[in-house]
C-alpha positions in Angstrom: 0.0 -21.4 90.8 -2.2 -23.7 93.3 -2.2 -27.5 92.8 -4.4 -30.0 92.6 -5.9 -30.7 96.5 -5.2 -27.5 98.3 -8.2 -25.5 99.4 -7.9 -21.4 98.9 -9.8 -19.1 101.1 -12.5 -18.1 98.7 -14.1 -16.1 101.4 -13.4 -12.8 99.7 -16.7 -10.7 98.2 -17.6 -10.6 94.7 -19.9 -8.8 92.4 -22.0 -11.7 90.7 -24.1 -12.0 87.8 -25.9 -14.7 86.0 -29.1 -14.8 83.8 -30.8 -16.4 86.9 -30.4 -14.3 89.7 -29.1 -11.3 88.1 -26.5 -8.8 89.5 -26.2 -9.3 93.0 -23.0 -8.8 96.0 -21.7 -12.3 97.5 -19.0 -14.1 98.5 -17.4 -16.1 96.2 -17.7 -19.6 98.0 -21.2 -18.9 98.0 -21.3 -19.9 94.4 -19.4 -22.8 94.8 -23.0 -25.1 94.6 -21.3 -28.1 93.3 -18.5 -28.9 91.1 -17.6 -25.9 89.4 -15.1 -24.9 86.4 -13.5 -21.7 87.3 -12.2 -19.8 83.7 -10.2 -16.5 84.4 -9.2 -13.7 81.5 -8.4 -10.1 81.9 -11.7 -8.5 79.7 -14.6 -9.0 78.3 -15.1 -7.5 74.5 -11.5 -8.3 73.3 -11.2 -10.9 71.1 -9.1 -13.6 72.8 -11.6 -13.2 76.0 -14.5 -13.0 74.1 -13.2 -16.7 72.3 -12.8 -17.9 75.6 -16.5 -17.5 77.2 -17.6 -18.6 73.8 -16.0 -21.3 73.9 -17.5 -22.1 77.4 -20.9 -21.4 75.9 -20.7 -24.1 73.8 -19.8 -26.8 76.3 -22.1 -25.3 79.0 -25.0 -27.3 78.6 -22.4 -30.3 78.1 -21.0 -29.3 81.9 -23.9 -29.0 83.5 -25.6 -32.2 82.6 -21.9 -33.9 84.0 -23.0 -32.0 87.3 -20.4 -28.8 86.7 -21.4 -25.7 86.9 -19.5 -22.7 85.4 -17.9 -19.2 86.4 -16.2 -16.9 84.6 -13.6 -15.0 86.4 -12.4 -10.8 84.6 -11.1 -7.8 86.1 -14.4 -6.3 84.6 -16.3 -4.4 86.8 -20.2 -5.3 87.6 -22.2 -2.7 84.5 -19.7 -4.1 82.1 -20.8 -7.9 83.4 -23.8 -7.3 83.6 -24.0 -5.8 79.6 -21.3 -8.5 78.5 -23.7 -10.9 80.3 -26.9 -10.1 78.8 -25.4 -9.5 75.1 -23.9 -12.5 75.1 -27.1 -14.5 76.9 -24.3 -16.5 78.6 -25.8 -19.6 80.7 -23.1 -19.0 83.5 -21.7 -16.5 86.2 -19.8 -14.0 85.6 -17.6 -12.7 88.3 -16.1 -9.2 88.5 -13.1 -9.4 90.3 -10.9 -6.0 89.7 -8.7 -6.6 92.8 -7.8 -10.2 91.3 -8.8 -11.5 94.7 -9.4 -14.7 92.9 -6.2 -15.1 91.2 -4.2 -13.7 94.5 -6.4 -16.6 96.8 -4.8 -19.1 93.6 -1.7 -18.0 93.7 -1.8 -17.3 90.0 -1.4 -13.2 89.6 1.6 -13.5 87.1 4.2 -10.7 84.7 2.3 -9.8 81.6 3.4 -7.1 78.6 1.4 -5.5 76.1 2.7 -2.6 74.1 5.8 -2.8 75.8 4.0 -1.9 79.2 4.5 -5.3 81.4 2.1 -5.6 84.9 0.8 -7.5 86.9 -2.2 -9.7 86.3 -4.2 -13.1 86.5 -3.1 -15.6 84.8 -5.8 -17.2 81.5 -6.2 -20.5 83.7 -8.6 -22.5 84.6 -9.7 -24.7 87.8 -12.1 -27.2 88.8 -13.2 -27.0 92.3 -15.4 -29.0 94.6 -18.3 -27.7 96.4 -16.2 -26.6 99.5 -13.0 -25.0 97.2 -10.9 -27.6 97.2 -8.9 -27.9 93.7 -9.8 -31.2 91.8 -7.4 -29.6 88.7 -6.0 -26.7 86.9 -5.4 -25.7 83.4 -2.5 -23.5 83.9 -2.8 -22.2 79.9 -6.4 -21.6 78.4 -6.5 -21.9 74.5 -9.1 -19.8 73.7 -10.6 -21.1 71.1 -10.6 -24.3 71.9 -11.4 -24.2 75.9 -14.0 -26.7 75.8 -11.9 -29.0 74.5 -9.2 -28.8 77.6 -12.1 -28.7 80.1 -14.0 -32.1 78.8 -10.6 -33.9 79.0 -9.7 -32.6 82.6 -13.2 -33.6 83.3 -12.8 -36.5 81.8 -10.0 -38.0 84.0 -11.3 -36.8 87.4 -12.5 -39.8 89.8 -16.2 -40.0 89.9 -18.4 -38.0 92.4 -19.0 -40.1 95.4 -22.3 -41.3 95.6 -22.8 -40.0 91.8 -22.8 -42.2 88.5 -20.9 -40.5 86.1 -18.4 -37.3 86.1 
């Protein structure tokens, strides 16, 4: 998994959506704007993902007044974003990233089982980047239902943005 100061190429293209700009092709540095919390699971509708962006819901507004914006990182593809998305009315992006470009550029694709079949997949981590990639931390296990909880304490102990008063 990366650490804390390297900068992945996050060059790669991505389907986006978000309840501002709708569905739209991009590359994923492109959404870096500021500060931004990364979240990655497998799927949307199943229940320990769906815990997960509910959980970022809830601390959402929370981020985004601290300057942090959010993305949510699944192997989903772009309709089932977009429905996911809109069902849900969530208040950040939602990536679709089938290839796991995201989790390959992180170094984080990892062995997983489920009904006895084990693959390969991203790991249910989270990161904190700066505007230009550059990892300010990772949460190399999500609890899903309490994610909020891990990402205000991260936040918490990173330095202050230069030039910024505050997180």
């Amino acid at each position: 998994m990366i650490k804390t100061g390297a900068k992945p190429d996050l060059s790669f293209g991505v389907h986006a959506w978000s309840q501002a700009d709708g569905s739209r092709e991009t590359s994923f540095s492109a959404l870096l704007e500021g500060r931004t919390v990364v979240s990655v699971y497998m799927k949307g509708g199943t229940p320990g993902c769906d815990r997960q962006t509910d959980s970022l819901r809830e601390c959402a507004a929370e981020l985004g007044r601290a300057g942090y914006g959010i993305i949510a990182v699944s192997r989903d593809g772009a309709t089932a974003q977009t429905r996911q998305g809109g069902k849900k009315k969530l208040p950040f992006t939602l990536v679709s990233d089938p290839g796991d470009l995201f989790a390959r550029a992180t170094d984080s694709l990892v062995e997983k089982s489920m009904y006895g079949r084990t693959f390969t997949g991203p790991a249910r981590a989270a990161y904190v980047l700066e505007a230009d990639g550059r990892v300010l931390a990772v949460v190399p296990k999500v609890d899903t239902a309490d994610h909020a909880a891990q990402l205000r304490e991260v936040i918490a102990g990173l330095p202050a943005r230069k030039g910024k008063a505050g997180a």
